[in-house]
One Martini backbone bead per residue (centre of mass of N, CA, C, O) as a GRO file, in nm:
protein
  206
    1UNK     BB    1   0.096   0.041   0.019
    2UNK     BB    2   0.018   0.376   0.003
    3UNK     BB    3   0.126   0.569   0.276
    4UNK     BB    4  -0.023   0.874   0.408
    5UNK     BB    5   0.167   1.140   0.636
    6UNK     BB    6   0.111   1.358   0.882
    7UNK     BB    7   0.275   1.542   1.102
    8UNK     BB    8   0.121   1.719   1.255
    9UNK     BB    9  -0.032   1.537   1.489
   10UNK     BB   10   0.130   1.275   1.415
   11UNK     BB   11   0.450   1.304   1.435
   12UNK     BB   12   0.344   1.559   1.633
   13UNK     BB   13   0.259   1.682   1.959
   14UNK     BB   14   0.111   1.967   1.841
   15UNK     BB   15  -0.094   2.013   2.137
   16UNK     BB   16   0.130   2.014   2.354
   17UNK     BB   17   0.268   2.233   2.265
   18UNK     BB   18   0.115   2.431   2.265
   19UNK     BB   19   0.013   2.472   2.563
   20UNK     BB   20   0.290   2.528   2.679
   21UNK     BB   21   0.382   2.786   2.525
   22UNK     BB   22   0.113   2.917   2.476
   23UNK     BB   23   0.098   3.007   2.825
   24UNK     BB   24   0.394   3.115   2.823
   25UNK     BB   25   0.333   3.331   2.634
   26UNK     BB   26   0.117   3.475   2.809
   27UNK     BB   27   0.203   3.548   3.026
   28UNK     BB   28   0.489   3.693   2.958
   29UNK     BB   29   0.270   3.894   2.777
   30UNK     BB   30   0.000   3.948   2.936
   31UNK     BB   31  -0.213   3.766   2.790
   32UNK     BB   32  -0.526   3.679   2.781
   33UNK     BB   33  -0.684   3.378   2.857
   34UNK     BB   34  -0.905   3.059   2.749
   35UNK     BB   35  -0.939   2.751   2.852
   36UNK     BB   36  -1.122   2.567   2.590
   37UNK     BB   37  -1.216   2.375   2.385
   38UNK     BB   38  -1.100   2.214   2.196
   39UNK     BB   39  -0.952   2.328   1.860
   40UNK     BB   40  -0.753   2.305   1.586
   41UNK     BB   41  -0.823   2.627   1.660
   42UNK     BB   42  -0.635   2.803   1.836
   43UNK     BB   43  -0.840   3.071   1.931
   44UNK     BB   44  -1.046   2.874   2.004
   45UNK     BB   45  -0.891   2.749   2.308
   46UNK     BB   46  -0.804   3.013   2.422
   47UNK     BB   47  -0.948   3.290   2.329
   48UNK     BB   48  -0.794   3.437   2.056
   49UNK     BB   49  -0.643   3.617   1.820
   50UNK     BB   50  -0.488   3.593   1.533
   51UNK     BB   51  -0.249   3.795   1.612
   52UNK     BB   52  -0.139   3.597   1.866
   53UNK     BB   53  -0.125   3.346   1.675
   54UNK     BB   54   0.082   3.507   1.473
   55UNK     BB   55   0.309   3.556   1.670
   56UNK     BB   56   0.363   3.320   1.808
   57UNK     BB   57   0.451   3.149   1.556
   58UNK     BB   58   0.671   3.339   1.456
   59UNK     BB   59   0.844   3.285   1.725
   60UNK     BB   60   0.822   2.935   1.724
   61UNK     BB   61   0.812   2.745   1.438
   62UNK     BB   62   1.127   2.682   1.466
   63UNK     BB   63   1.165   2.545   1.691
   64UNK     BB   64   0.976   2.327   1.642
   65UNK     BB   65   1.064   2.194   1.377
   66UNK     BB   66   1.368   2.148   1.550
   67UNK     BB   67   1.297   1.993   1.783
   68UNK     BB   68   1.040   1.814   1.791
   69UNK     BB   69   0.945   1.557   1.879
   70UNK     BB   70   0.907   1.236   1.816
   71UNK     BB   71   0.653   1.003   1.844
   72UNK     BB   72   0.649   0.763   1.972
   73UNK     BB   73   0.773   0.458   1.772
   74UNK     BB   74   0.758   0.600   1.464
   75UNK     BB   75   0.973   0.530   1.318
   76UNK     BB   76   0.977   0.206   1.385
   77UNK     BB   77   0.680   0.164   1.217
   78UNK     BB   78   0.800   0.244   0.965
   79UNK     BB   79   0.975   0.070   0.904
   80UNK     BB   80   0.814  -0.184   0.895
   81UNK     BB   81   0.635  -0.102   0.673
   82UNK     BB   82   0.863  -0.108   0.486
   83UNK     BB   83   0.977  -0.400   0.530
   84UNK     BB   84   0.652  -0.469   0.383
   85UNK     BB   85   0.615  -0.257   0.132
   86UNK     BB   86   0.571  -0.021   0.189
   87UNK     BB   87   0.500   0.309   0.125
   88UNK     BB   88   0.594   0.665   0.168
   89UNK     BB   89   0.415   0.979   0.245
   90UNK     BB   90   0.483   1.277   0.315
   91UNK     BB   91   0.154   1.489   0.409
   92UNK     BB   92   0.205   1.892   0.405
   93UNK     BB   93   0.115   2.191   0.528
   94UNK     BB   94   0.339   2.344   0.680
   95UNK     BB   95   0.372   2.647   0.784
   96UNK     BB   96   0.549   2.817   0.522
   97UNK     BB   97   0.610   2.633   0.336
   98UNK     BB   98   0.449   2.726   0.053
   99UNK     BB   99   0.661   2.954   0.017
  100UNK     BB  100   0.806   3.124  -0.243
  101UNK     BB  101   1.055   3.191  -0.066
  102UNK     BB  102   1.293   3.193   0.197
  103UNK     BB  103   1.093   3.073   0.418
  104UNK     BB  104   1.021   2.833   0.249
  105UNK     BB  105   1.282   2.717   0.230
  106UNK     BB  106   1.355   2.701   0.507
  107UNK     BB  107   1.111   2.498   0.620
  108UNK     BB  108   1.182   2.263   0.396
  109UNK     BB  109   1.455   2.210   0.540
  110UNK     BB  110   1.350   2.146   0.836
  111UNK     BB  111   1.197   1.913   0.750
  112UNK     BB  112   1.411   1.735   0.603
  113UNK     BB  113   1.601   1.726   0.885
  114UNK     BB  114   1.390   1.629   1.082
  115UNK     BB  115   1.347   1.338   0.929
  116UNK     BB  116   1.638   1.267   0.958
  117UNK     BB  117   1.714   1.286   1.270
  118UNK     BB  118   1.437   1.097   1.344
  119UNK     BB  119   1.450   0.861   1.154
  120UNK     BB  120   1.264   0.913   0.865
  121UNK     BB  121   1.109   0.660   0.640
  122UNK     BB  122   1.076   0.747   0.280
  123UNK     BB  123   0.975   0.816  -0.039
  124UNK     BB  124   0.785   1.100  -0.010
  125UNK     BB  125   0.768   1.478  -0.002
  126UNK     BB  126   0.503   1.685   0.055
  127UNK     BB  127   0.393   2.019  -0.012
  128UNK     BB  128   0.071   2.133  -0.034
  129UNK     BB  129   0.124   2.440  -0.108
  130UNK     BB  130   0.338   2.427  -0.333
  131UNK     BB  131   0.164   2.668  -0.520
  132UNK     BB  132  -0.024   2.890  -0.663
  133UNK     BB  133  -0.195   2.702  -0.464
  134UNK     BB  134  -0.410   2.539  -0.282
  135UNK     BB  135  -0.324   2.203  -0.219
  136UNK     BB  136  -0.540   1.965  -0.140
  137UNK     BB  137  -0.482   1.667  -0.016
  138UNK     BB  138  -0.669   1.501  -0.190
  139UNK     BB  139  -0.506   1.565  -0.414
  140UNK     BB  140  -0.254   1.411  -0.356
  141UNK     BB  141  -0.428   1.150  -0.288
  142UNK     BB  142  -0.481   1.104  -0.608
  143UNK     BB  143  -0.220   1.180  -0.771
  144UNK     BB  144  -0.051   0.941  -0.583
  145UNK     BB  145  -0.226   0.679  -0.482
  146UNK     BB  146  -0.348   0.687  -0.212
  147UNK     BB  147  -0.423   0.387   0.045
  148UNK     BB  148  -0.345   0.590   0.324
  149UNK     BB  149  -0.428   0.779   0.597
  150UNK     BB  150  -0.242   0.991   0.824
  151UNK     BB  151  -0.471   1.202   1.018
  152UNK     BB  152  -0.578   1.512   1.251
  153UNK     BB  153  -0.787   1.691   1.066
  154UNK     BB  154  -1.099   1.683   1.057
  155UNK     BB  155  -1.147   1.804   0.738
  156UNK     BB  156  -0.947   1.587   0.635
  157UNK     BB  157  -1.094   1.353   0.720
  158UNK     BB  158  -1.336   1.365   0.586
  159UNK     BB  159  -1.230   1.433   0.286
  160UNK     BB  160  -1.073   1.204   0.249
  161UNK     BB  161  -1.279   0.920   0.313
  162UNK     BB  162  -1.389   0.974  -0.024
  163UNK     BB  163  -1.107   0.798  -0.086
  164UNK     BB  164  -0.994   0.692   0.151
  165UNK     BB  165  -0.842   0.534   0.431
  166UNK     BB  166  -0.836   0.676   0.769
  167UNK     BB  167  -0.637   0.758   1.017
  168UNK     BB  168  -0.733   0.905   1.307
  169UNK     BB  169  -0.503   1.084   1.539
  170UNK     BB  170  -0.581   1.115   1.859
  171UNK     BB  171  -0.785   1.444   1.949
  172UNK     BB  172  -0.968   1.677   2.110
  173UNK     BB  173  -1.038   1.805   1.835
  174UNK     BB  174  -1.141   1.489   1.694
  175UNK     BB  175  -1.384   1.349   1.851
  176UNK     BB  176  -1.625   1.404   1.624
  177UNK     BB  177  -1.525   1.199   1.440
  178UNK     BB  178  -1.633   1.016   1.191
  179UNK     BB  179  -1.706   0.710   0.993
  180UNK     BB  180  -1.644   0.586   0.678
  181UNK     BB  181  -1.309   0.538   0.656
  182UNK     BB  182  -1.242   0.550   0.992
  183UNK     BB  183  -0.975   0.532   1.189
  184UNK     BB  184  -0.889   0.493   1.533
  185UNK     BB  185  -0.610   0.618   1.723
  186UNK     BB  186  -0.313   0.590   1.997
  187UNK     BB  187  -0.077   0.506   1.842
  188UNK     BB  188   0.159   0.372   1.643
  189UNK     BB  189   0.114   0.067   1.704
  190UNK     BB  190  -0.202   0.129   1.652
  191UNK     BB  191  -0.151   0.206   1.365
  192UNK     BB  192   0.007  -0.099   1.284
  193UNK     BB  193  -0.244  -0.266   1.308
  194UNK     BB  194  -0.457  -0.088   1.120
  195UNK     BB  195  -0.337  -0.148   0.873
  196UNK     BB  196  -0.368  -0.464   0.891
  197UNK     BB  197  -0.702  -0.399   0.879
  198UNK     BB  198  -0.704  -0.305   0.604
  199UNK     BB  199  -0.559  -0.463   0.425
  200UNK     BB  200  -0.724  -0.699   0.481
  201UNK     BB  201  -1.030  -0.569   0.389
  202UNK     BB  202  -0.905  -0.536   0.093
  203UNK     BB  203  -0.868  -0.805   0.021
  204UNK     BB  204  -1.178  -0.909   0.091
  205UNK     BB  205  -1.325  -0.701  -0.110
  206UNK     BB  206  -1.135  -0.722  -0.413
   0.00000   0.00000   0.00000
């Protein structure tokens, strides 16, 4: 199978990452916040304006891409499942990624060495916005014959599921996703379970 994997919030957690951070940069910066319902938008979770969760991201973004660690165990399943002949693509929409400047290629490059540091092995890199337009993950896994995505976008789980199945990577702003051709998942050893289910039953379905 071609398995397409996406970063943030599957391969690495950055719900606690916000979590964390912007509650200690809004101290630091006398800014009111009020952490309600988890959601999938920073401005949504803390109740703050746009304005301060891109200042938030502008200066914290190269640090979060260079230094978050990567999920347990999340290596060692991609390795197993490329040693079982799966491919790899990393499709990601990642924050400055797809800006055709300066900006644009510092965030490609970071995201290319943190993949390496990380000792994540895949066969190919997307990064979706990297067009004179948006292109939506959804072009991506038609476009490259994805038949698995691991996705934790509530947006893009509904929507890539009406193309292929989706593994959707646990998360309280993802929690009331469902659906046909949805599975959820709770840790990457859990995401190596369900390939093995899905693969099982594309096989008994075909």
């Amino acid at each position: 199978m071609r398995i397409g994997i996406d970063i943030d919030g599957v391969l690495t957690d950055v719900q606690q990452y916000t979590v964390d951070y912007f509650t200690r940069y809004c101290v630091q910066n006398n800014i009111e916040y009020n952490i309600g319902e988890s959601d999938y938008e920073l401005t949504k979770t803390f109740n703050v304006g746009k304005e301060i969760d891109d200042d938030f991201w502008y200066e914290h973004i190269f640090s979060y891409a260079e230094n978050q660690p990567a999920r347990a165990f999340a290596p060692e399943v991609i390795k197993k499942l490329k040693k079982e002949g799966h491919e790899i693509y990393i499709i990601t929409a990642r924050w400055l990624s797809g800006k055709n400047d300066e900006t644009g290629e510092r965030m490609r490059n970071a995201v290319e060495k943190w993949l390496h540091d990380n000792d994540i092995n895949y066969d190919k890199l997307i990064f979706s916005k990297l067009k004179e337009y948006d292109e939506r993950k959804i072009e991506n896994c038609v476009s490259n014959k994805i038949d698995l995505m691991i996705e934790d976008s509530p947006q893009n789980i509904t929507e890539l599921s009406t193309v292929c199945p989706v593994i959707c990577f646990d998360n309280s702003y993802n929690k009331e996703v469902e659906g046909n051709n949805i599975y959820r998942c709770y840790s990457w050893y859990d995401i190596y379970n369900l390939v093995n289910k899905v693969l099982h039953e594309k096989i008994i379905t075909s």
